[in-house]
N, C-alpha and C positions, 0 to 999 in steps of 0.2 A: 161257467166259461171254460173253453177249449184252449187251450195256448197250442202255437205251431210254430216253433223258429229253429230256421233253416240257416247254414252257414255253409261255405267252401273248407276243405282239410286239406294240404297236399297231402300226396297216396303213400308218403314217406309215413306220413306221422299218424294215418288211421289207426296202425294196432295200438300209439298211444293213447291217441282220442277216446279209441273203444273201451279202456281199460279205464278213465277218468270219467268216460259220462256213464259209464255203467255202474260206476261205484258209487256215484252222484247221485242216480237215477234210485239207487235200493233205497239208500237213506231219504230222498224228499218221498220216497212212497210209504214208508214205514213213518217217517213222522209227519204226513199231513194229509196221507190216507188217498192219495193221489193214482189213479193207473200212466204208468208213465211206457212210451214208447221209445224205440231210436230207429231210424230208418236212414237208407243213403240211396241216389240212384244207383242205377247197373251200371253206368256210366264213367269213365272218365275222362276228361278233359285237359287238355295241357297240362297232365297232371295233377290234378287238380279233381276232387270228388262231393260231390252235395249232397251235406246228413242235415238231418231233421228230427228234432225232438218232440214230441208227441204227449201233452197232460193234457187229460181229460178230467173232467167236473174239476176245476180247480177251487178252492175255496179262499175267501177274502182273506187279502195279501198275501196272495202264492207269488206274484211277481216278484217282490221284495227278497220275499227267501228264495227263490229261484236265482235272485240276480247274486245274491251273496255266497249262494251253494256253489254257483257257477266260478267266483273268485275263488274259493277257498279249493277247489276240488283244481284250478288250474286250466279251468279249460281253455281258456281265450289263448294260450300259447301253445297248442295244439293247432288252431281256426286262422283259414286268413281271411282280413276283412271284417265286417262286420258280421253281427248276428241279427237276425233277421226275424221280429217278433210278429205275428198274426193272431189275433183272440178274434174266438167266432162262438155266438150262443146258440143253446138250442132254439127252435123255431116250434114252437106251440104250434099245430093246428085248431080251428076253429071248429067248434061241435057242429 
């Protein structure tokens, strides 16, 4: 399973954002073996910027530690709003 969730930063608090989920992001890859992303549009919006977190092959109960890494490392007072969870599986083709 893929996880994708996307949140709002005001453009004040990115360098902080960047500096909490990137330190977040080394440790859930090193301990659960996880390829992790971070992406944001080009864009900004009334101030206002959309990043997105990116684990690929997640393994059973990566949400649990994801939701706890995410308290511990602070992120949600960097974010306005919510965070916004998407899980999408591979699609087997048929022989």
């Amino acid at each position: 399973m893929d996880l994708y969730i996307y949140y709002k930063v005001k453009q004040a608090d990115a360098a902080s954002l960047l500096a909490a989920v990137v330190a977040m992001q080394t440790s859930l890859a090193q301990r659960h073996g996880v390829a992790c992303q971070l992406k944001r549009r080009p864009e900004t919006s009334e101030g206002l910027q959309t990043w997105m977190e990116v684990y690929a092959a997640t393994p059973e109960g990566f949400a649990a530690a994801l939701q706890q890494a995410v308290a511990e490392a602070g992120v949600d007072q960097f974010t306005t709003g919510l965070r916004h969870t998407e899980a999408f599986m591979d699609v087997i083709p048929c022989a």
